[in-house]
BALOBA-1460 file (C-alpha; in Angstrom, 3 decimals):
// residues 337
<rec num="1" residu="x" x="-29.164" y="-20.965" z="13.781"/>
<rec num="2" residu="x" x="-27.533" y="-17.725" z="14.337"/>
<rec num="3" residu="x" x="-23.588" y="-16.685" z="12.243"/>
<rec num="4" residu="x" x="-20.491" y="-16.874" z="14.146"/>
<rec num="5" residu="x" x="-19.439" y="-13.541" z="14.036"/>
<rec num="6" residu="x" x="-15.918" y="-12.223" z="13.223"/>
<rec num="7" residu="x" x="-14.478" y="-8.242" z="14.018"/>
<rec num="8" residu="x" x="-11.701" y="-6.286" z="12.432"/>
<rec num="9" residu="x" x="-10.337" y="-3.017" z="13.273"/>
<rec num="10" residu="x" x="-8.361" y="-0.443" z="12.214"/>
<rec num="11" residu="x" x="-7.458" y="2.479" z="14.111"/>
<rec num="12" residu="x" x="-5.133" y="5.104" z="12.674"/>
<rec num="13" residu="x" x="-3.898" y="8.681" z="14.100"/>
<rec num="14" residu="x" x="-6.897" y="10.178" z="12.068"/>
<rec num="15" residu="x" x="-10.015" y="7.854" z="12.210"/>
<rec num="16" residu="x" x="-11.032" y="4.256" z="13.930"/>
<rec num="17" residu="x" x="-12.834" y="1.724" z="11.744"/>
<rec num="18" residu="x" x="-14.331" y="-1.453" z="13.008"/>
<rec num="19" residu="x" x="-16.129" y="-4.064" z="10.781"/>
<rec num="20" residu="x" x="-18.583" y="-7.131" z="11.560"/>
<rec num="21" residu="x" x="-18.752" y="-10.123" z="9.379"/>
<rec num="22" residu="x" x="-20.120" y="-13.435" z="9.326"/>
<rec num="23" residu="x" x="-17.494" y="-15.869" z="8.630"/>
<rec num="24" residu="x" x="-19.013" y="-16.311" z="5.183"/>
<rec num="25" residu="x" x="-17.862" y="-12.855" z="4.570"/>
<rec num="26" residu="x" x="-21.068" y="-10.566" z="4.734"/>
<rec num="27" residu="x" x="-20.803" y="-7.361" z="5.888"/>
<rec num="28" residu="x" x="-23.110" y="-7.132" z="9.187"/>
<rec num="29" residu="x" x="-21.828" y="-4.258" z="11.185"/>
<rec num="30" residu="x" x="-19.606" y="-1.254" z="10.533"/>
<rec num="31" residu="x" x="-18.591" y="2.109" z="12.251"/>
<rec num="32" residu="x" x="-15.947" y="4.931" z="12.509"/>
<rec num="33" residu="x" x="-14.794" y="7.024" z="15.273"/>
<rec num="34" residu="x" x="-11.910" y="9.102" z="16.491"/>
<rec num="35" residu="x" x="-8.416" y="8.657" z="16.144"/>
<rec num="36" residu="x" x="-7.113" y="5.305" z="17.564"/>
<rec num="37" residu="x" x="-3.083" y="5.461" z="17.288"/>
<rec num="38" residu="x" x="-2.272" y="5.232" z="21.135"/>
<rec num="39" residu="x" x="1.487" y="6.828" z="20.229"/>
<rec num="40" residu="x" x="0.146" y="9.966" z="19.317"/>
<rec num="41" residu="x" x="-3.330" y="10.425" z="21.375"/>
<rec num="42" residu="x" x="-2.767" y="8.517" z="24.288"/>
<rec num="43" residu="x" x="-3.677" y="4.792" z="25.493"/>
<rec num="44" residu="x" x="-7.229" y="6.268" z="27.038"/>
<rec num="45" residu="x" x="-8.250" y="8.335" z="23.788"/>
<rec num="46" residu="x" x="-7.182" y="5.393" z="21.229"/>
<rec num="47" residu="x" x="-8.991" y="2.768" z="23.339"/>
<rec num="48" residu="x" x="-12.127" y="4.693" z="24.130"/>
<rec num="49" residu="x" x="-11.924" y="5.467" z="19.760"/>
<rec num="50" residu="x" x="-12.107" y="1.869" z="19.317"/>
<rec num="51" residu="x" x="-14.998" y="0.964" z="22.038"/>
<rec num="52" residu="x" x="-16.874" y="4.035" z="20.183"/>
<rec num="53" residu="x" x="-16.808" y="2.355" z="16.895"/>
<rec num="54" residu="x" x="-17.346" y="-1.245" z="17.935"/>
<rec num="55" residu="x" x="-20.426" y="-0.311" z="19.973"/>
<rec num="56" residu="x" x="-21.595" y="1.099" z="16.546"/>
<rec num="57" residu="x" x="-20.730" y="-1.425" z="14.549"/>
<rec num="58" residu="x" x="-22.126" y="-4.344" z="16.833"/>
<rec num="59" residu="x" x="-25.622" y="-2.674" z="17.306"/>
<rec num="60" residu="x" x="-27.901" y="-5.161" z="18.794"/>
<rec num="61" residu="x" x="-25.612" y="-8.133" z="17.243"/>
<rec num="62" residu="x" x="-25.092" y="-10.170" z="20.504"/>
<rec num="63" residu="x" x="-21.129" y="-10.483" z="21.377"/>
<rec num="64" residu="x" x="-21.621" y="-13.667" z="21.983"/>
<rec num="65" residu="x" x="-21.239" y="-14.724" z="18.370"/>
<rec num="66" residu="x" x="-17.960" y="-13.252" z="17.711"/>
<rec num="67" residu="x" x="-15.538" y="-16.064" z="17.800"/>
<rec num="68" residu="x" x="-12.736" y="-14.465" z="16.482"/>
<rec num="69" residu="x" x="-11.157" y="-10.908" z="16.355"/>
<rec num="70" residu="x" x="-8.358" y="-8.535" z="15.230"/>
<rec num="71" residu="x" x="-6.947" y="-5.274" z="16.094"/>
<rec num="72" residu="x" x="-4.794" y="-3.234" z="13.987"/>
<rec num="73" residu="x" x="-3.270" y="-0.180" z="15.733"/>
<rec num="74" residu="x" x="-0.795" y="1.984" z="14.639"/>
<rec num="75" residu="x" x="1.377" y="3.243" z="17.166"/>
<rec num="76" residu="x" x="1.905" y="-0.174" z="18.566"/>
<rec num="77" residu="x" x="2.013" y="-0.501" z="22.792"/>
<rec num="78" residu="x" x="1.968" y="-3.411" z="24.303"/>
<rec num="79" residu="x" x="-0.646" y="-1.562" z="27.237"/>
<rec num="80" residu="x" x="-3.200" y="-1.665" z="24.583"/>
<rec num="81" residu="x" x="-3.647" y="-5.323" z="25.106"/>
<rec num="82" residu="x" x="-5.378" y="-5.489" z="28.402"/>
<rec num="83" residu="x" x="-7.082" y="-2.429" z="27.594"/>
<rec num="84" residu="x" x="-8.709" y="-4.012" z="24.407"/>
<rec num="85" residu="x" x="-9.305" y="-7.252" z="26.784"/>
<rec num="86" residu="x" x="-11.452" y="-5.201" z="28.961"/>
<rec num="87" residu="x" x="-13.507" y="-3.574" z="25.901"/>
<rec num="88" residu="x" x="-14.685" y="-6.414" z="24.444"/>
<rec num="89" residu="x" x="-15.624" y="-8.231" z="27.598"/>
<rec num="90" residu="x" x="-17.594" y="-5.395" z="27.938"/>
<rec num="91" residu="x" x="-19.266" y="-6.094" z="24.948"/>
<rec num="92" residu="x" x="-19.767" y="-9.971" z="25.780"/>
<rec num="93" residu="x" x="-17.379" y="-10.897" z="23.669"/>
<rec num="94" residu="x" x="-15.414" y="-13.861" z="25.553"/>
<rec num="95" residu="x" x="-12.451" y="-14.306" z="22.681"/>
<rec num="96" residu="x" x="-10.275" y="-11.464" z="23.415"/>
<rec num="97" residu="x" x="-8.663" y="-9.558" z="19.727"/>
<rec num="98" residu="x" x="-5.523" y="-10.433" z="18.470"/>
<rec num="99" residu="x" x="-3.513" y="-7.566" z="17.906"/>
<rec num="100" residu="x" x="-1.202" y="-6.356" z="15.483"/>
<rec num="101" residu="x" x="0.214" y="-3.271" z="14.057"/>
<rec num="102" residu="x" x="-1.818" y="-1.698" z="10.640"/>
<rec num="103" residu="x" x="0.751" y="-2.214" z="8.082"/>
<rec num="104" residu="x" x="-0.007" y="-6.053" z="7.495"/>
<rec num="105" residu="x" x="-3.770" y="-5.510" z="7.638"/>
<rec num="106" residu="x" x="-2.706" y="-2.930" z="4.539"/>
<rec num="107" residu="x" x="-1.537" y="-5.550" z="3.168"/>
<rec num="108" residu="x" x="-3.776" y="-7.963" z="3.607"/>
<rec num="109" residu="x" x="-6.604" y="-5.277" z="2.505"/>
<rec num="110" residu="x" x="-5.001" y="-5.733" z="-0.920"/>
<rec num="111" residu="x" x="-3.770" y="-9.497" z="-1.472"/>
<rec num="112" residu="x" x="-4.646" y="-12.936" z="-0.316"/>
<rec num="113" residu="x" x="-1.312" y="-13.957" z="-0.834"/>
<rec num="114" residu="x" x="0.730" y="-14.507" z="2.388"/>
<rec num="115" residu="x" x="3.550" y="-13.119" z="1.101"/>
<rec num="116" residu="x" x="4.283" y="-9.936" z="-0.960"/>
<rec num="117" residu="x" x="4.711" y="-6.486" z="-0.100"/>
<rec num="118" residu="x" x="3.100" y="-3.113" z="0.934"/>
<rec num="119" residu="x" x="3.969" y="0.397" z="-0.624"/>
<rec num="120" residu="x" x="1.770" y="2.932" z="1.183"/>
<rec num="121" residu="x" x="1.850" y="6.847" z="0.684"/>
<rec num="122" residu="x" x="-0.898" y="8.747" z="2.664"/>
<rec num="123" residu="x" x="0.482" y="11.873" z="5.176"/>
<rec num="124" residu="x" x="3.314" y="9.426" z="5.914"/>
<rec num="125" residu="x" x="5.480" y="6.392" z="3.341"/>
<rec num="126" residu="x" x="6.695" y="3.189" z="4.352"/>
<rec num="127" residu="x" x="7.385" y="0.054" z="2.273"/>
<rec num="128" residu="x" x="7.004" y="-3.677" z="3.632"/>
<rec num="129" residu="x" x="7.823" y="-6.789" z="3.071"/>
<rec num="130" residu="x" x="5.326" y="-9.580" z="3.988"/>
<rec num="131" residu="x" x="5.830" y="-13.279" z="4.870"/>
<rec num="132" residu="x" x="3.190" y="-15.566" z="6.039"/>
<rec num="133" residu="x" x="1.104" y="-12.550" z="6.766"/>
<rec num="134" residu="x" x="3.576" y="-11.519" z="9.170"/>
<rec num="135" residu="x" x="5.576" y="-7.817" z="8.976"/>
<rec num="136" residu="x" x="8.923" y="-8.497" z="7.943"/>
<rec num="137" residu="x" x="11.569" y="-5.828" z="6.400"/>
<rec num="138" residu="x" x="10.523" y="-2.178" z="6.575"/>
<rec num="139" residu="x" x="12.077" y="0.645" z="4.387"/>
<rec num="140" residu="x" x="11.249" y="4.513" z="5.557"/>
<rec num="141" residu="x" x="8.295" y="4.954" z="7.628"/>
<rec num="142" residu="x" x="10.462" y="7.272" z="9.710"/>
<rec num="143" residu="x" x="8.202" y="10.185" z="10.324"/>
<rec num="144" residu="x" x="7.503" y="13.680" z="8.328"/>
<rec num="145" residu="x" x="10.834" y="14.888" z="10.170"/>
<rec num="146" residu="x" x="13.379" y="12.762" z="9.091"/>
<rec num="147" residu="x" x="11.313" y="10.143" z="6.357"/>
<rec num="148" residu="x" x="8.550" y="9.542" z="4.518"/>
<rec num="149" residu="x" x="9.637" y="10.014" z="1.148"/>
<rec num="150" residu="x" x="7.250" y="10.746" z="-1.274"/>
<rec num="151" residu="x" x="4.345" y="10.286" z="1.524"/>
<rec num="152" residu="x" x="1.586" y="13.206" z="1.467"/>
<rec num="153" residu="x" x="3.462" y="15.094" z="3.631"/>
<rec num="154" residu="x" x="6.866" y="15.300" z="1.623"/>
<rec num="155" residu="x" x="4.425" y="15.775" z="-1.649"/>
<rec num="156" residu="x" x="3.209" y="19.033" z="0.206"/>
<rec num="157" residu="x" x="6.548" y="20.381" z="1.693"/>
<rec num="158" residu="x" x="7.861" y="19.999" z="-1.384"/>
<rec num="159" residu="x" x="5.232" y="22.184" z="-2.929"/>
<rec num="160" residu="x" x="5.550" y="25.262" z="-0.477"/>
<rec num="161" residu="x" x="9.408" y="24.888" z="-0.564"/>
<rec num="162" residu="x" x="9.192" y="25.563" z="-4.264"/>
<rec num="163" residu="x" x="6.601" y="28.347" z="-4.108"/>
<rec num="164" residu="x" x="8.396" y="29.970" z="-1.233"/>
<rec num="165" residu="x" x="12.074" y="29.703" z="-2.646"/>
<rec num="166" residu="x" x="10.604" y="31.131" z="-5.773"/>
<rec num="167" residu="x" x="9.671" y="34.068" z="-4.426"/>
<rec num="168" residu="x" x="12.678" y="34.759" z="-1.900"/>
<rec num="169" residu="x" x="14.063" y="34.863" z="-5.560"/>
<rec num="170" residu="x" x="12.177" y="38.193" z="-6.458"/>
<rec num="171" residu="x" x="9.021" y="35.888" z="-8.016"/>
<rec num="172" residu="x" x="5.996" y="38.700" z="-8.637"/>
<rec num="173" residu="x" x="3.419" y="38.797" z="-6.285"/>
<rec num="174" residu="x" x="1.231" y="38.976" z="-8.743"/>
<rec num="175" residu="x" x="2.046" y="35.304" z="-9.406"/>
<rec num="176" residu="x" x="-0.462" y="34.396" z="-6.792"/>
<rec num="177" residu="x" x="-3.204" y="35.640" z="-8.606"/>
<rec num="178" residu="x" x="-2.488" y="33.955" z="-11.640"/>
<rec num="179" residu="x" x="-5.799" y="32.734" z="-12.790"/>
<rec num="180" residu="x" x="-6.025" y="28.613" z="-12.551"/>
<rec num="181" residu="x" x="-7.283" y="26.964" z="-16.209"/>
<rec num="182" residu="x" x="-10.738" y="26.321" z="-14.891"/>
<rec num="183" residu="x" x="-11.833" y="29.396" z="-13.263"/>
<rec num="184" residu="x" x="-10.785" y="31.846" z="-15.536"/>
<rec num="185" residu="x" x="-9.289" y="33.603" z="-19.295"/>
<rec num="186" residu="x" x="-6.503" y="31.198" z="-20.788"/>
<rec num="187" residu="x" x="-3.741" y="32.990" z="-19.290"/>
<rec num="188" residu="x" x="-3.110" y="34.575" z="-16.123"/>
<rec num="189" residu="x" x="-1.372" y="37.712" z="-14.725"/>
<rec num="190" residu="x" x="1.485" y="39.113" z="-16.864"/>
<rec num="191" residu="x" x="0.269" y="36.736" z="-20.166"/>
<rec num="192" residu="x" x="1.820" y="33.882" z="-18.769"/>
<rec num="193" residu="x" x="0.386" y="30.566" z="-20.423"/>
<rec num="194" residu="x" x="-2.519" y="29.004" z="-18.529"/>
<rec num="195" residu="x" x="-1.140" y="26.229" z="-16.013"/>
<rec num="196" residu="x" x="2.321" y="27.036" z="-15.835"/>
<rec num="197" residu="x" x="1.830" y="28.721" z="-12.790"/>
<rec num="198" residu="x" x="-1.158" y="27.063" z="-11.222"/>
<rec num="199" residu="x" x="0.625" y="25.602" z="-8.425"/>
<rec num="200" residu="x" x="2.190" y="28.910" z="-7.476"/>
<rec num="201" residu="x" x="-1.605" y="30.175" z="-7.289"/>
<rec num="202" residu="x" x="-2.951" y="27.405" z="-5.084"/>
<rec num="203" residu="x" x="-0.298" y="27.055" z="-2.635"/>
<rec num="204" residu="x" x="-0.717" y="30.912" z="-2.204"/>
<rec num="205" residu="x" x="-4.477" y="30.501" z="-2.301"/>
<rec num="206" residu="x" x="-4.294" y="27.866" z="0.354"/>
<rec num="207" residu="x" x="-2.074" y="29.904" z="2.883"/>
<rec num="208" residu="x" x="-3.204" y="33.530" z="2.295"/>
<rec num="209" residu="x" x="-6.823" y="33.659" z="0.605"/>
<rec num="210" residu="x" x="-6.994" y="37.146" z="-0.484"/>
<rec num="211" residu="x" x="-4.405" y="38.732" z="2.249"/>
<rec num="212" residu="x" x="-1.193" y="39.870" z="-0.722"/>
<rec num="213" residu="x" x="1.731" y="40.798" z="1.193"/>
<rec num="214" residu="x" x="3.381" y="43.464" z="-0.050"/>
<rec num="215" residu="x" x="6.727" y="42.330" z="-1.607"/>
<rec num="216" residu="x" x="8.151" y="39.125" z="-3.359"/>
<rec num="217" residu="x" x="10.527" y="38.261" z="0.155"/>
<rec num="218" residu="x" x="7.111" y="39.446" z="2.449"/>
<rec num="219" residu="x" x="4.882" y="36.577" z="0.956"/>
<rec num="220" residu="x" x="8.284" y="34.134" z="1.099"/>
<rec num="221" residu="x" x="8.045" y="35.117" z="4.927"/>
<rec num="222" residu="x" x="4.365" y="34.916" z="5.676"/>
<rec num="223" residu="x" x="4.058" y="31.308" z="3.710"/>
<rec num="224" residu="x" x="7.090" y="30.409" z="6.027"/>
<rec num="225" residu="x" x="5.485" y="31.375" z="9.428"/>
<rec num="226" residu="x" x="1.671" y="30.067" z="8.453"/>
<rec num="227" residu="x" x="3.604" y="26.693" z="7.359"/>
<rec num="228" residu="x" x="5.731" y="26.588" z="10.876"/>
<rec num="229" residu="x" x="2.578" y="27.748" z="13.097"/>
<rec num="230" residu="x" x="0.545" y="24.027" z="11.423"/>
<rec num="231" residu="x" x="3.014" y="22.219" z="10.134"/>
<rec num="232" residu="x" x="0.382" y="19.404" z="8.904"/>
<rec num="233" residu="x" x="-1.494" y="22.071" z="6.595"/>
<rec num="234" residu="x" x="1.522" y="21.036" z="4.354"/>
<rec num="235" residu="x" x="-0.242" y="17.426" z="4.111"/>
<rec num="236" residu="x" x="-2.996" y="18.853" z="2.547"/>
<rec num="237" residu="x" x="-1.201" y="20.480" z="-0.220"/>
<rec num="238" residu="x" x="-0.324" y="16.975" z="-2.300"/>
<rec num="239" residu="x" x="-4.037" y="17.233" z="-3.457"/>
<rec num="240" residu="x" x="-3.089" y="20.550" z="-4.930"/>
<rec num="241" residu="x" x="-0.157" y="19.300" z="-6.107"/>
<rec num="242" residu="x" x="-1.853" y="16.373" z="-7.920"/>
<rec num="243" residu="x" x="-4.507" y="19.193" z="-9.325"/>
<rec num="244" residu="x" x="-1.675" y="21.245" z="-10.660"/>
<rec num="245" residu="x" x="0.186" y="17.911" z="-12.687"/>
<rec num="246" residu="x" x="-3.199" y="17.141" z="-14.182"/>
<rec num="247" residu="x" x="-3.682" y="20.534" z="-15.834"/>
<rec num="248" residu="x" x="-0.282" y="20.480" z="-17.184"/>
<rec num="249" residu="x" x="1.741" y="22.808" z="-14.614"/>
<rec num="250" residu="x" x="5.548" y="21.609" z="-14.665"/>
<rec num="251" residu="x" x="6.366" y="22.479" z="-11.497"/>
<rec num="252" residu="x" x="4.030" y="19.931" z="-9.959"/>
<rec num="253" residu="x" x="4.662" y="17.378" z="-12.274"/>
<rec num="254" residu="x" x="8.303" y="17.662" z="-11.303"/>
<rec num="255" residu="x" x="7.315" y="17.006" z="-7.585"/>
<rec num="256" residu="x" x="4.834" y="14.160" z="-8.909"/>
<rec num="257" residu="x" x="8.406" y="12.471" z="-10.320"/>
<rec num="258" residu="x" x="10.145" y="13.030" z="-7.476"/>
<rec num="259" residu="x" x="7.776" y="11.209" z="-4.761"/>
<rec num="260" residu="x" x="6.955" y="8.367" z="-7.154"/>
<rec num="261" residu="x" x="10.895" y="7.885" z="-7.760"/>
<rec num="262" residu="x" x="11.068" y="8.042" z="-4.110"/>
<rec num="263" residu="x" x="8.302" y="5.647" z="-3.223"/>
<rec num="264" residu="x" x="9.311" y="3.345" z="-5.624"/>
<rec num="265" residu="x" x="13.426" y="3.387" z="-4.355"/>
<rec num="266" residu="x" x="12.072" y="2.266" z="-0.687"/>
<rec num="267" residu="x" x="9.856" y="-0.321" z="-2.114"/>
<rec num="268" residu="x" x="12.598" y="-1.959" z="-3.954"/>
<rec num="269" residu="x" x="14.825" y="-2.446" z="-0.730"/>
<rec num="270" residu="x" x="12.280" y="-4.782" z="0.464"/>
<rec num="271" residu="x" x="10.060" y="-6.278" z="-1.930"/>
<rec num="272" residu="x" x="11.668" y="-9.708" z="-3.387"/>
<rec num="273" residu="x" x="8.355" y="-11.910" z="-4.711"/>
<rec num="274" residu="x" x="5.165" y="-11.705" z="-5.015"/>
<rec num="275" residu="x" x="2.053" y="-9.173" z="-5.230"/>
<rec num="276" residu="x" x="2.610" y="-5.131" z="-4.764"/>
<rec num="277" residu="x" x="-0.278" y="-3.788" z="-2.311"/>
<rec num="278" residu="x" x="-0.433" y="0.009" z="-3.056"/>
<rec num="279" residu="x" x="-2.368" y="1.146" z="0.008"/>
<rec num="280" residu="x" x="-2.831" y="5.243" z="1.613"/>
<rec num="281" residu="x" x="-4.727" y="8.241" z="0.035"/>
<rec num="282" residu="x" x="-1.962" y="9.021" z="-2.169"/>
<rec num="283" residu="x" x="-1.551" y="5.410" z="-4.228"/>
<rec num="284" residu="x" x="-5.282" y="4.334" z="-3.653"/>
<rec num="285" residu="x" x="-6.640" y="7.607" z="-5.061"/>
<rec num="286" residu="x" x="-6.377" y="8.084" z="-8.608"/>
<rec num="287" residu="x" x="-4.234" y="10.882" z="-9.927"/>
<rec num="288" residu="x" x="-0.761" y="11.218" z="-11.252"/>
<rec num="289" residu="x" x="1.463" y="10.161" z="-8.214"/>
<rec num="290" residu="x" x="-0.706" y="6.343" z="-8.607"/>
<rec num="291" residu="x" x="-0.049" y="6.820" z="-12.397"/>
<rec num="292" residu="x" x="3.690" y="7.717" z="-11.892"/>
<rec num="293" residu="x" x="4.027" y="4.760" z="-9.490"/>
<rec num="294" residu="x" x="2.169" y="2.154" z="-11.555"/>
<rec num="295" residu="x" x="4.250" y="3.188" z="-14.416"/>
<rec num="296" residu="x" x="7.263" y="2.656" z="-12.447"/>
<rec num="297" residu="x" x="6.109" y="-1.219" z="-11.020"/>
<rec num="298" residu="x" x="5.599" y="-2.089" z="-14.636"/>
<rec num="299" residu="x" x="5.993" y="-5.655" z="-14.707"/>
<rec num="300" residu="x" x="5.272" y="-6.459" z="-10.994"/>
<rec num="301" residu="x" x="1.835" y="-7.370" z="-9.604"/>
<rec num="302" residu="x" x="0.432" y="-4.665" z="-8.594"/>
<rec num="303" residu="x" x="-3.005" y="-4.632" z="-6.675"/>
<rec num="304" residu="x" x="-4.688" y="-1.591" z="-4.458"/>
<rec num="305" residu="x" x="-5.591" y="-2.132" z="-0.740"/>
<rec num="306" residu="x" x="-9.628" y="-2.152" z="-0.263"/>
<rec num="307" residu="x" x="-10.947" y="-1.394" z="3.278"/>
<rec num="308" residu="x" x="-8.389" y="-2.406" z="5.554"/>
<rec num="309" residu="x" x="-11.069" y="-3.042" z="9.343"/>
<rec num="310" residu="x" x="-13.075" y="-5.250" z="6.807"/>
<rec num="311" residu="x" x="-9.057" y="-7.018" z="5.961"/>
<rec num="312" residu="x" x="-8.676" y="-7.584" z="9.779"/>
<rec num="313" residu="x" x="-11.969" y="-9.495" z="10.023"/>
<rec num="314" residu="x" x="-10.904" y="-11.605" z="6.909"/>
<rec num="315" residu="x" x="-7.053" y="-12.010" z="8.940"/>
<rec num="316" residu="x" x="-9.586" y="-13.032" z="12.068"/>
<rec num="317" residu="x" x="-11.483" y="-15.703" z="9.930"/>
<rec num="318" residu="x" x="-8.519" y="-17.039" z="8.290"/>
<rec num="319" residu="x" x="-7.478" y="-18.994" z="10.942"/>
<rec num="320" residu="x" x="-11.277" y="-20.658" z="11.239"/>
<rec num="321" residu="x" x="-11.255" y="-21.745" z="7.341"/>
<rec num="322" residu="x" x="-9.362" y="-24.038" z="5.477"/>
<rec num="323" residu="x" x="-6.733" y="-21.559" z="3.089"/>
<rec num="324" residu="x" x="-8.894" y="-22.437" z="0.022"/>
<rec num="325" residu="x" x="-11.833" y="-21.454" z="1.562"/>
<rec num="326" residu="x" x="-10.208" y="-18.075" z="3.262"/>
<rec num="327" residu="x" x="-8.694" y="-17.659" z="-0.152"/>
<rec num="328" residu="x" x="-11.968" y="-17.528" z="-1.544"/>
<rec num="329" residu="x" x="-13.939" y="-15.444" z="0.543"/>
<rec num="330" residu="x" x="-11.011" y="-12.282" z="0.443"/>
<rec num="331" residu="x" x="-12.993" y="-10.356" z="-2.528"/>
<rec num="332" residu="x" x="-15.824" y="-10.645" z="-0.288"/>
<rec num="333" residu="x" x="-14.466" y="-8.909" z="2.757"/>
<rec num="334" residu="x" x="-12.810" y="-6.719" z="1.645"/>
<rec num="335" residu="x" x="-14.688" y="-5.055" z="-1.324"/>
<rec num="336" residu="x" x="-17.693" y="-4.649" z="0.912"/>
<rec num="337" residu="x" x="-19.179" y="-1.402" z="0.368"/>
C-alpha cells in the first residue's frame, strides 16, 4: 500500500524550496527554484517559482497521495491563494495548501514546541513571538531602509560606513592594500600590525579590485557611488565582516557587538517563554555574530532552525498525528539532509 504524502514549501525573495514526505517523516521529494516572495517579484513570477520546484520535487510521485500541504510565502497576498489552488490541481493534488507567511515555518524549522519565539538575521532581522504555532508579536522586520537591525544588511552598511567615513577623514589609500593575515607578511602597508586593518582591505577589495583612486576623499566617493548604484552588494559584506572579527580586526568586532546587541534588544520585546529559534544565514551560520548572540541568550533555550520547506511538511502532518506522535517525528523532518 502506497504513503500518504505530505508537501511543504518555502519560498523567499531569493530561492523557492519545496519538500515531499511521507507522513512518517521520510524525505521523498525535494527541489529549489527561483525566488517566490510575490511582494517583491510579482504574483506570476512567485507562483510559477513554486510550480517549478514542486514539479521537481514530486517527480513521478502521483499527487494523488498528498493529503495534506503547506505554503510559506514571504511577502504575504491574499491573490496567492487561488493561484496556489490552481497549481496543485494541476499536479493532481485534490487538498489545496494551507498558507501562511515564512516566519512561523522558521520557527517551526527549529522547535516542536508551539510556543516560543523566532530571532532571525539573514539580509533582513525580525524577532517573533509564537503561540500555538501561530505568528503573534513582531519586533523590527521593517526593511533595510528604515529596520532590520543587526540583519545582514545593517552588518554590511555598517562596514562600508566605517571604511568610507574613515577615509573622508584623510585615511591612506594605501590602507586598501594592507595585506590580510592569510595571504601575506605579518603586517601590511605602513608596518601596521596584521588584522587591524583587514576590514578596511576587504571592503575596498570588494568594491574596487585593483582600480586605487587617487586620494583619501576620491576612494570615500567612489565606495559611495558603487554602494548607491547596488545597494544590496552591502548584504554581502557581513561575511567579510565576520572574516575580519575572526582574525582579530577591531573594527569588525565592534560591528559584530553592535548587531548582536541589536538582535538581541528586538528579541527581548517579544519573547516571554519558551524555546529561542535562531533562524537566517547570519545566526544559523557559525561565526562571531551566532557566538555574540548565543552569548547574549545565555540562560534561554536556544535551538537553530533546520530546513524550513521540510518544517512546513512537518506543520502539514501535524494536524494528521496525534501531538505525541508529531512531536516525535520533528527531528525527522526537519534534519533531513
Amino acid at each position: 500500500m502506497m504513503q500518504s504524502l505530505v508537501i511543504g514549501v518555502d519560498a523567499g525573495a531569493t530561492s523557492t524550496r519545496v519538500a515531499v514526505h511521507t507522513l512518517d517523516g521520510a524525505r521523498v521529494g525535494y527541489a529549489r527554484a527561483g525566488a517566490g516572495n510575490p511582494s517583491a517579484h510579482g504574483l506570476a513570477t512567485a507562483a510559477s517559482a513554486i510550480e517549478t520546484a514542486l514539479g521537481k520535487a514530486l517527480g513521478s510521485l502521483d499527487g494523488s497521495r498528498v493529503v495534506a500541504s503547506l505554503a510559506g510565502v514571504a511577502g504575504h497576498v491574499e491573490e496567492m491563494v487561488p493561484a496556489l489552488a490552481k497549481v496543485w490541481a494541476g499536479h493532481g493534488i485534490t487538498a489545496e495548501p494551507r498558507y501562511m507567511g515564512d516566519v512561523t515555518i522558521a520557527y517551526a524549522a527549529g522547535s516542536p514546541e508551539p510556543d516560543g519565539s523566532l530571532l532571525l538575521s539573514g539580509t533582513g532581522a525580525v524577532a517573533a513571538r509564537i503561540a500555538g504555532f501561530e505568528l503573534g508579536a513582531v519586533a523590527d522586520g521593517l526593511g533595510w531602509l528604515l529596520g532590520d537591525a543587526g540583519s545582514g544588511f545593517w552588518i554590511g552598511r555598517e562596514a562600508a560606513k566605517a571604511v568610507v567615513h574613515a577615509f573622508d577623514r584623510g585615511l591612506p589609500v594605501a590602507a586598501l592594500d594592507r595585506t590580510p593575515p592569510d595571504r601575506g607578511p605579518a603586517s601590511g602597508a605602513g608596518g601596521v600590525e596584521a588584522g587591524s586593518g583587514l576590514l578596511v582591505a576587504l571592503v575596498g577589495e570588494h568594491f574596487l579590485g585593483d582600480e586605487r583612486p587617487a586620494t583619501p576623499r576620491a576612494v570615500a566617493d567612489r565606495l559611495v557611488r558603487l554602494a548607491q548604484a547596488d545597494h544590496m552588494r552591502l548584504a554581502t559584506l557581513s561575511a567579510l565582516v565576520s572574516r575580519a572579527a575572526s582574525e582579530g580586526d577591531p573594527l569588525a568586532a565592534g560591528i559584530v557587538r553592535e548587531a548582536a546587541g541589536h538582535l538581541v534588544a528586538t528579541l527581548r520585546r517579544v519573547h516571554r517563554s519558551g524555546p529561542v529559534v535562531l533562524a537566517g544565514s547570519v545566526l544559523t551560520s557559525p561565526g562571531p555574530v551566532r557566538e555574540a548572540v548565543t552569548e547574549l541568550l545565555a540562560g534561554e533555550r536556544v535551538t537553530t532552525a533546520g530546513d524550513a520547506a521540510s518544517a512546513a511538511a512537518w506543520l502539514a502532518a501535524r494536524d494528521l498525528l496525534a501531538e505525541p506522535d508529531a512531536k516525535a517525528l520533528h527531528p525527522t523532518f526537519t534534519t533531513t539532509a
